[in-house]
Steps between C-alpha positions, in 0.01 A plus 500: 500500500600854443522733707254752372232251442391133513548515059651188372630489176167645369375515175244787347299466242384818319218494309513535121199752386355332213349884398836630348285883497658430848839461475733784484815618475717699802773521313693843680839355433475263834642192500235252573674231584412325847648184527243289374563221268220491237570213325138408661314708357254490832748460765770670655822384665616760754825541447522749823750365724257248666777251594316263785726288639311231727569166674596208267119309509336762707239498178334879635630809632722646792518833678828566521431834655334326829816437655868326509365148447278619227792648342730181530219305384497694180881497506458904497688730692364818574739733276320280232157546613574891507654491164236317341191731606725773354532366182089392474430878657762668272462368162053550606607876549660518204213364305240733685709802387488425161111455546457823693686642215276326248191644682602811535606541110055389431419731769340194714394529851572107641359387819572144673214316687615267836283346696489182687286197307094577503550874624261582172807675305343353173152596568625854601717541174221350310236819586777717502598487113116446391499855652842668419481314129321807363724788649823345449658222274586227721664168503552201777802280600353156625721304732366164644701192528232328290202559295390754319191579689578860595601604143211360361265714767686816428458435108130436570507883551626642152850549655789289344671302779811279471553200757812387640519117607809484740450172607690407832580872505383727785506805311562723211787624422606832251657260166105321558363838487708636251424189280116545552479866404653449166187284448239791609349783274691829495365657838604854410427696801329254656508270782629167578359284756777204643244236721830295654465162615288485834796493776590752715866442560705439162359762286553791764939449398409506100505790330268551168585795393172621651421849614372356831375170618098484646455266797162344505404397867179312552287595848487107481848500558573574867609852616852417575597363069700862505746339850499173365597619160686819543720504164199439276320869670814644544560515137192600405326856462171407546296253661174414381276367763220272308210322571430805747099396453598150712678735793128522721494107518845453575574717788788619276667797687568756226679729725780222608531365136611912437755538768615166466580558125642859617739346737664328225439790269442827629438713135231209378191609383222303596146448305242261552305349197235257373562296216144379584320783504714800384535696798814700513611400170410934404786571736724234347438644159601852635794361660593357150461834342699672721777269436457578141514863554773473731690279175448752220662799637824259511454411187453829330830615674689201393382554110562881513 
């Protein structure tokens, strides 16, 4: 096991759009080269540094971050451990630059979705583009470690949607991203909506290339998610607080869920939603737009 994540030797699979009106060319002199071998023309080899190194016959995975034993299990020492996380985390950063770059040359506004499994992140992103789609163009980045479920619902509302299959992967990472945005429309000030794989560790140490990531917290969830997983709302700007509609019959304390997250992350902003019934999504929206505003100003300097 690495140790950024439990990822073992994964393999991606990026789905081919069989409507070539959607394929497109960034081509702004980057070199788009990430390490894949695409001599499968649906999967990817990561060549990024994974090197695993486990027990002869131990047939699964080891933390080798747990402790000494773990380590001399793995045959790891710890100046090995460290180097390897830099190598995953550096050549990652690397990556998301030239994304950021890319998405800054279409004038693109790119948020990433994290959330813990079932916390409605789908649902959510689904009403939200069925009600952006007319004021902006917009695009979605699916990552789920199989199916294609959630691409299929976001197509099911007019807006062209791309899924990533990571397989025994844990998250996405910036070549996946990179690779599935050559496959979208031209979003030409628009907006780009990443929906990560549902975990709330991994994905909180990869960078996209993203203007900011969006946790999604479910009142379902228990107050103290934002203690338990303090990396995940510590890199995030805001945190979405769904299924707000379900808080009366919980005996969901709204308050502590706020200063819990605030602990972790004093400059959050917090909003609470419905995916179910729409409330609070007008105050999403105007966070959105104020984003957008906040993005264009930047923009103009940087072309004059």
């Amino acid at each position: 096991m690495c140790t950024v994540c439990g990822c073992s030797d994964a393999k991606a699979s990026i789905e081919h759009t069989h409507d070539h009106s959607h394929d497109h060319s960034h081509d702004h002199s980057h070199d788009h080269s990430h390490g894949y071998d695409h001599s499968d023309h649906h999967g990817y080899s990561h060549d990024r540094h994974h090197h695993h190194d486990h027990a002869p016959g131990d047939g699964g995975l080891v933390d080798c971050s747990a402790n000494a034993a773990g380590q001399q299990i793995a045959g790891m020492s710890s100046d090995r451990i460290i180097q390897v996380e830099r190598d995953i985390l550096g050549k990652n950063n690397r990556l998301a630059a030239d994304n950021r770059a890319r998405f800054r040359t279409d004038d693109v506004l790119v948020f990433n979705l994290v959330s813990s499994p079932g916390a409605g992140k789908t649902s959510l992103l689904v009403r939200a583009v069925s009600e952006l789609k007319d004021g902006f163009p917009i695009g979605v980045i699916e990552g789920d470690q199989q199916t294609s479920n959630d691409a299929e619902r976001i197509r099911s509302t007019g807006v062209p949607a791309i899924q990533v299959t990571t397989g025994k992967g844990c998250h996405l990472d910036a070549a996946m991203v990179g690779e599935a945005y050559d496959r979208l429309p031209w979003l030409n000030g628009g907006i780009l909506f990443i929906e990560n794989v549902g975990n709330l560790v991994c994905p909180a140490a990869f960078d996209l290339g993203e203007a900011c990531k969006i946790v999604v917290f479910s009142t379902t969830e228990g107050e103290d998610k934002p203690l338990k997983y303090p990396d995940m709302f510590a890199a995030s700007s805001l945190m979405l607080i769904n299924k707000i509609d379900l808080a009366p019959v919980l005996d969901f304390d709204l308050a502590r869920t706020i200063e819990y997250a605030r602990r972790v992350s004093p400059k959050i902003e917090v909003l609470t939603v419905s995916a179910c019934t729409g409330e609070g999504f007008a105050a999403f929206y105007a966070w959105i737009r104020k984003r957008v505003a906040q993005m264009k100003p930047t923009e103009m300097a940087v072309s004059g």
